[in-house]
C-alpha positions as CSV (number, residue, x, y, z in Angstrom):
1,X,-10.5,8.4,30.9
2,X,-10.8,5.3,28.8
3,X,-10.0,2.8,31.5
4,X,-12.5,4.7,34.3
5,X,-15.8,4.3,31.4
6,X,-14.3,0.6,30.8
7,X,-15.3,0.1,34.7
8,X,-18.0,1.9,34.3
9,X,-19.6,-0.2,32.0
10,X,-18.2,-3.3,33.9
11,X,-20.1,-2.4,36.7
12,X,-23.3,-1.8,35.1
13,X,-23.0,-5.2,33.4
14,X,-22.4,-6.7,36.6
15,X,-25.0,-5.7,38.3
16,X,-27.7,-5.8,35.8
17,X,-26.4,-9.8,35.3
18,X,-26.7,-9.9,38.4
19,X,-30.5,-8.7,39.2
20,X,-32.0,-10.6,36.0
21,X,-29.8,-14.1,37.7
22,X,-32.2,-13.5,40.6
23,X,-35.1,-12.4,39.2
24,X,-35.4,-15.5,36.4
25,X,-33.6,-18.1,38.5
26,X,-34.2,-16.5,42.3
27,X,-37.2,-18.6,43.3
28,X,-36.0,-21.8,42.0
29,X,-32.3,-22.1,43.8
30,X,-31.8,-22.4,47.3
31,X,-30.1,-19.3,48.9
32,X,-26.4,-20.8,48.7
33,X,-26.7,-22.1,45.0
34,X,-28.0,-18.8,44.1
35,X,-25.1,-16.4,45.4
36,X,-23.1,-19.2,43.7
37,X,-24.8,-18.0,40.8
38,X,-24.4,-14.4,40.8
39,X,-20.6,-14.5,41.9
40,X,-20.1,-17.0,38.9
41,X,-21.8,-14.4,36.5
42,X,-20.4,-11.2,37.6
43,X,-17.3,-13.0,37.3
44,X,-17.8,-14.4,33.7
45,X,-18.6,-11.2,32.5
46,X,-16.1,-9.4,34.4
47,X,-13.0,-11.1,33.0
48,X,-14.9,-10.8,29.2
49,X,-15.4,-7.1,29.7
50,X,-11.9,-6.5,30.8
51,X,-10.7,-8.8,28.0
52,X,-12.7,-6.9,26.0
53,X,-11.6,-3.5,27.1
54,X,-8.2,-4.6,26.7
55,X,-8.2,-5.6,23.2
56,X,-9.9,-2.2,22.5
57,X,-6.7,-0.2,24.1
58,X,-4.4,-2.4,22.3
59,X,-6.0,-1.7,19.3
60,X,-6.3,2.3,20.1
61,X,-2.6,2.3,21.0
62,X,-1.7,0.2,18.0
63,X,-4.0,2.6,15.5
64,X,-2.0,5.6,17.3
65,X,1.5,4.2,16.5
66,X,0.3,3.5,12.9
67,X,-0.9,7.1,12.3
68,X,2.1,8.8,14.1
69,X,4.6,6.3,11.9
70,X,2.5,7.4,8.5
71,X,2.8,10.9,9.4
72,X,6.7,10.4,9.9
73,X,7.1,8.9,6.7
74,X,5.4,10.8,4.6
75,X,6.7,13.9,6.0
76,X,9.9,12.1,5.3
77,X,9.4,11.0,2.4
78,X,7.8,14.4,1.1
79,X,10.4,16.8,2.5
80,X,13.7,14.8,1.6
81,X,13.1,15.0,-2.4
82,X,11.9,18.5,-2.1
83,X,15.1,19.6,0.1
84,X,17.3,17.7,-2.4
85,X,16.1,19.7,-5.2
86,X,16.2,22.9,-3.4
87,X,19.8,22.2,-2.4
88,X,21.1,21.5,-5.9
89,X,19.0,24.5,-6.9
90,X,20.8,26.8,-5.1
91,X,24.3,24.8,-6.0
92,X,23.2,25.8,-9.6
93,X,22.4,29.9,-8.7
94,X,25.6,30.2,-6.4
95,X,28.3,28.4,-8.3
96,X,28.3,29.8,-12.0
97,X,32.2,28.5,-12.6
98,X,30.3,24.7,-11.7
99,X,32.1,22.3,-14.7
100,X,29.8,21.1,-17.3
101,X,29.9,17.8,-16.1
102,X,29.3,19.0,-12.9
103,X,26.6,20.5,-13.6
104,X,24.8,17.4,-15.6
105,X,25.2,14.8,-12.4
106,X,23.3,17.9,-10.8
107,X,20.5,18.3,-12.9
108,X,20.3,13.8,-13.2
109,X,19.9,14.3,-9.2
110,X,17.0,16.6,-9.6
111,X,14.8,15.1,-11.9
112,X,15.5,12.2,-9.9
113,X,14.5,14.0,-6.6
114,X,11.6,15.5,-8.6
115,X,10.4,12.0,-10.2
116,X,10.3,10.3,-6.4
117,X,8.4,13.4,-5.1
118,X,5.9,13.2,-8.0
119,X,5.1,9.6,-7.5
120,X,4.7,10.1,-3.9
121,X,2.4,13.2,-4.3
122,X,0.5,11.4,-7.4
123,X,0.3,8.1,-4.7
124,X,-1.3,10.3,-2.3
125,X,-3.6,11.9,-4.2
126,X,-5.1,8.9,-6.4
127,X,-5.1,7.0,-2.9
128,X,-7.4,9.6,-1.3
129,X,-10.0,9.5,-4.3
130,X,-10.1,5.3,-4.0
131,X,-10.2,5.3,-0.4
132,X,-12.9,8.2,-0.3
133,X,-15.2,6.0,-3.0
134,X,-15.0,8.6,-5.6
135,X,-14.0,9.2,-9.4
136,X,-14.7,6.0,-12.5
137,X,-12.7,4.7,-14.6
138,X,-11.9,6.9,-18.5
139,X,-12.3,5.0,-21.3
140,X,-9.2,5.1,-23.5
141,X,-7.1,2.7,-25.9
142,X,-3.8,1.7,-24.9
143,X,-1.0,0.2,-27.2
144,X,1.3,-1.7,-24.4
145,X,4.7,-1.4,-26.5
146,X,3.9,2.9,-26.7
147,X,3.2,2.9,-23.0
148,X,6.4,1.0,-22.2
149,X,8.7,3.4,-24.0
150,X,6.8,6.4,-22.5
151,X,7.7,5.3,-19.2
152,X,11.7,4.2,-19.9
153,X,13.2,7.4,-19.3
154,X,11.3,7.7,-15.9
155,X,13.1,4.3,-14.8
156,X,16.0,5.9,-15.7
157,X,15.3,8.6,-13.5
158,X,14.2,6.4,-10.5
159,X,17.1,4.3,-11.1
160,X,19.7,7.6,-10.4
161,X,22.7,6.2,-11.5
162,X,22.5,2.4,-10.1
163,X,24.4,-0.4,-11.8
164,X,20.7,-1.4,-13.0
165,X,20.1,-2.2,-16.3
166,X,16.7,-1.5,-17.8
167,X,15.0,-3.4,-20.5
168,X,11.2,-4.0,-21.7
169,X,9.4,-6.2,-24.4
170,X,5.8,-6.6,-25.3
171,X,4.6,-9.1,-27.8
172,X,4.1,-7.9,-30.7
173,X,0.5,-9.7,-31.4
174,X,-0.9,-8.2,-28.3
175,X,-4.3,-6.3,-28.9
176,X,-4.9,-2.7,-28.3
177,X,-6.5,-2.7,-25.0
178,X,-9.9,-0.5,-24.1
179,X,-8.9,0.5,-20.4
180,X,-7.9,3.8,-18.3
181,X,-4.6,4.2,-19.9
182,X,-3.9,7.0,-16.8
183,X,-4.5,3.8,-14.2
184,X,-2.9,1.3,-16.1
185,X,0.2,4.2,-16.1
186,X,0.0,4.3,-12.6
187,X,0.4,0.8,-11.7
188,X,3.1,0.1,-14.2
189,X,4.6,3.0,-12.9
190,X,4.6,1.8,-9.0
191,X,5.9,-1.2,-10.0
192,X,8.7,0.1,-11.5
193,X,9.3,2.1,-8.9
194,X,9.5,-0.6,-6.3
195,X,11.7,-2.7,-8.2
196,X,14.2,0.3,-8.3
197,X,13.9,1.2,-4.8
198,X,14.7,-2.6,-3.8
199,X,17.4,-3.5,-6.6
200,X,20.9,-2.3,-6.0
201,X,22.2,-4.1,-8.9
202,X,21.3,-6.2,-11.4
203,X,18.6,-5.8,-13.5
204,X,14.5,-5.0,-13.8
205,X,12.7,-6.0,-16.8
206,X,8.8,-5.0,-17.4
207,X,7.2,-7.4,-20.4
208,X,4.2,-7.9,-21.4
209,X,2.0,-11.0,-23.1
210,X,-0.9,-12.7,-23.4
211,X,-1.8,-15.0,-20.5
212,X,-1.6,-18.6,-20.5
213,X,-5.4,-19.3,-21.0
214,X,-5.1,-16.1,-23.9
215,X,-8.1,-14.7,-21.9
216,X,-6.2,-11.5,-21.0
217,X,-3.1,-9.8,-20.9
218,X,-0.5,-10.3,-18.0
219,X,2.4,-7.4,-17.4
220,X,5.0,-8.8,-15.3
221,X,7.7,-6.5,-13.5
222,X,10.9,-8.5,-13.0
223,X,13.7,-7.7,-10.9
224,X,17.1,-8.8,-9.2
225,X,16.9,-6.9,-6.0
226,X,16.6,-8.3,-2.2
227,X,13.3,-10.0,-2.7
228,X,10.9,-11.4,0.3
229,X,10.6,-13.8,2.2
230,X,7.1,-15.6,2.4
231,X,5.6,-13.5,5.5
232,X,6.5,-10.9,4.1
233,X,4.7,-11.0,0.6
234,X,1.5,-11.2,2.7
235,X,2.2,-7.7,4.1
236,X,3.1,-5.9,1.3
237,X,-0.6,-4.9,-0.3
238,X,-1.5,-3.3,3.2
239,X,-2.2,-0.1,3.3
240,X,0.9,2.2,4.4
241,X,2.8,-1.1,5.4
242,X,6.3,-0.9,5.2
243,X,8.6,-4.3,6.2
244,X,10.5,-1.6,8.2
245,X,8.8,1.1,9.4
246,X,11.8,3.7,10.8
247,X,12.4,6.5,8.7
248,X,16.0,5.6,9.2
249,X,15.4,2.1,7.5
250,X,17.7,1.7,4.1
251,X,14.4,1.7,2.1
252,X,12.6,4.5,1.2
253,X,8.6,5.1,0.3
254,X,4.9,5.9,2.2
255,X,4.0,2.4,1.7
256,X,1.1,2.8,-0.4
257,X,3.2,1.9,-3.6
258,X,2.0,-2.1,-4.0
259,X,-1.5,-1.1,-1.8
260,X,-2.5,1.6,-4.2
261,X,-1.4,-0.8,-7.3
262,X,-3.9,-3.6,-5.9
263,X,-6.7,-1.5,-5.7
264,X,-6.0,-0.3,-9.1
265,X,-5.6,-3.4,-11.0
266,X,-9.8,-4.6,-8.7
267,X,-10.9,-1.0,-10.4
268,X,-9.6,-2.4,-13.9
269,X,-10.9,-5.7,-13.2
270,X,-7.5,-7.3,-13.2
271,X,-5.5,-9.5,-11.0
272,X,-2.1,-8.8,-8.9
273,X,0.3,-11.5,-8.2
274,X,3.8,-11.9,-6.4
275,X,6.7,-14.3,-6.7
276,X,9.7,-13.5,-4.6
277,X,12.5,-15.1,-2.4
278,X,15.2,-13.7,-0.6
279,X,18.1,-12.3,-2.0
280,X,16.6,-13.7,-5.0
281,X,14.3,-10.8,-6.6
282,X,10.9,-10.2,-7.3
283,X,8.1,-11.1,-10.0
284,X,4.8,-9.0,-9.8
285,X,2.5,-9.7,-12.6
286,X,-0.9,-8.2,-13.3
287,X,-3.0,-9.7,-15.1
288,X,-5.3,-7.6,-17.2
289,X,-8.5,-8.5,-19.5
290,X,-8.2,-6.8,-23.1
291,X,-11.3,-4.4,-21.9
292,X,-11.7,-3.0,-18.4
293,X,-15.4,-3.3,-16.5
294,X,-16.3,0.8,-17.8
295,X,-19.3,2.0,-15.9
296,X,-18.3,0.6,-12.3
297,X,-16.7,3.7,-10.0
298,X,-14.5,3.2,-7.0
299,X,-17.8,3.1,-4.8
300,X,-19.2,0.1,-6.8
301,X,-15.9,-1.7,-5.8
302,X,-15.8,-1.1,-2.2
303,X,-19.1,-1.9,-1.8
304,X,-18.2,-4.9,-3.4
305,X,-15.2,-5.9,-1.2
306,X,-17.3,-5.1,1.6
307,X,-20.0,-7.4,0.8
């Protein structure tokens, strides 16, 4: 249906080229240079409309493939958690003469499952509200070292038992900061989270500090997992973009980890930053000023990204 309204519109282009070639250039060509003329631009605009139309089925095709591989991972991504924690549910109600010990490594493996579904579902939802140009930022006071200790435990949880050792410092002559504490959360939290998807062993260490020029405050998430190679850092804050995008790849997540973390850190008027190299680990730092922009909303920012 597509490719019959592309010629279509071909045609019509063609021929209405062609009439306004006679009609401005008729009486001033002989016969031969002026069918010359005409076949030269139906021809001309031919090949651009087809190019055209090409590129726009490419595109189509490409935007298809994009949605179809989002729906499979987040229906992936969504359902394995929840059938985990169902599973060792029903382990737990079944088997009462389960060991004690047994019965801990079960209940580590749900919280575990639980903790990747809630940041999926809490991804999805805060992603929906930027990308729809609603909701502002809520004022708050955050102490970083507080913050950092709230969140340990849940990098335990996302961690599930790897040989990954978890550690955190802040300075301790960094200010209280005047920000949304439950955005700030959220992109400390995604960072985390992608540093334990992507380190098997090793360690990941979250600091914080007061930047070089001590006109803000950078948080850096450090890590010792398989790192990226150049092209790839220039993918990762797309939205949904995985570096592999099967469900079957060795790599978990939506994608929207990193993307929703940028978008965050423009909201709070901060900066995002990446150093990485293969098989060599990962830096992300954001840096944040002491008080966030209060009074701009989501729409103020896309309308400024736009512009």
């Amino acid at each position: 249906m597509i490719e019959r309204r592309t010629q279509l519109v071909v045609q019509l282009v063609v021929v209405l080229s062609a009439g306004t070639a006679v009609v401005v250039f008729g009486r001033a060509l002989t016969p031969a240079a002026t069918l010359f003329l005409l076949v030269a631009t139906a021809v001309g605009i031919s090949l651009s409309a087809r190019g055209r139309a090409g590129r726009a089925v490419r595109a189509d095709d490409a935007a298809r493939r994009l949605k179809s591989e989002l729906l499979s991972n987040v229906s992936h991504e969504l359902r394995t958690p929840l059938n985990a924690i169902l599973g060792y549910a029903e382990i737990l109600e079944t088997i009462p003469e389960i060991s004690t010990v047994e019965r801990q490594q079960i209940v580590v493996r749900i919280l575990s499952n639980a903790m990747a579904l809630t940041c999926a579902v809490n991804n999805l939802l805060e992603y929906s509200t930027v990308a729809a140009g609603v909701g502002e930022l809520r004022s708050g006071t955050v102490r970083l070292a507080e913050l950092f200790d709230e969140l340990e435990p849940w990098v335990g949880r996302l961690l599930d038992e790897k040989p990954v050792a978890f550690s955190w410092v802040a300075d301790a002559d960094l200010p209280t900061l005047e920000t949304d504490r439950s955005k700030l959360r959220q992109v400390v939290l995604n960072l985390l989270a992608n540093a334990a998807k992507f380190t098997a062993a090793g360690e990941i260490r979250l600091s914080a500090r007061r930047a070089d020029d001590d006109a803000g405050i950078e948080i850096a998430v450090t890590d010792t997992g398989v790192g990226m190679s150049a092209s790839e850092q220039g993918r990762i804050f797309e939205d949904f973009r995985q570096l592999s995008g099967s469900t079957t790849r060795p790599f978990g997540g939506i994608g929207l980890g990193l993307t929703l973390a940028r978008r965050l850190c423009e909201l709070l008027g901060a900066s995002i930053a990446v150093e990485s190299a293969p098989a060599k680990g990962t830096r992300v730092a954001v840096r944040l000023p002491a008080i966030a922009p209060f009074g701009r909303g989501v729409m103020g920012l896309e309308a400024r990204a736009s512009a």
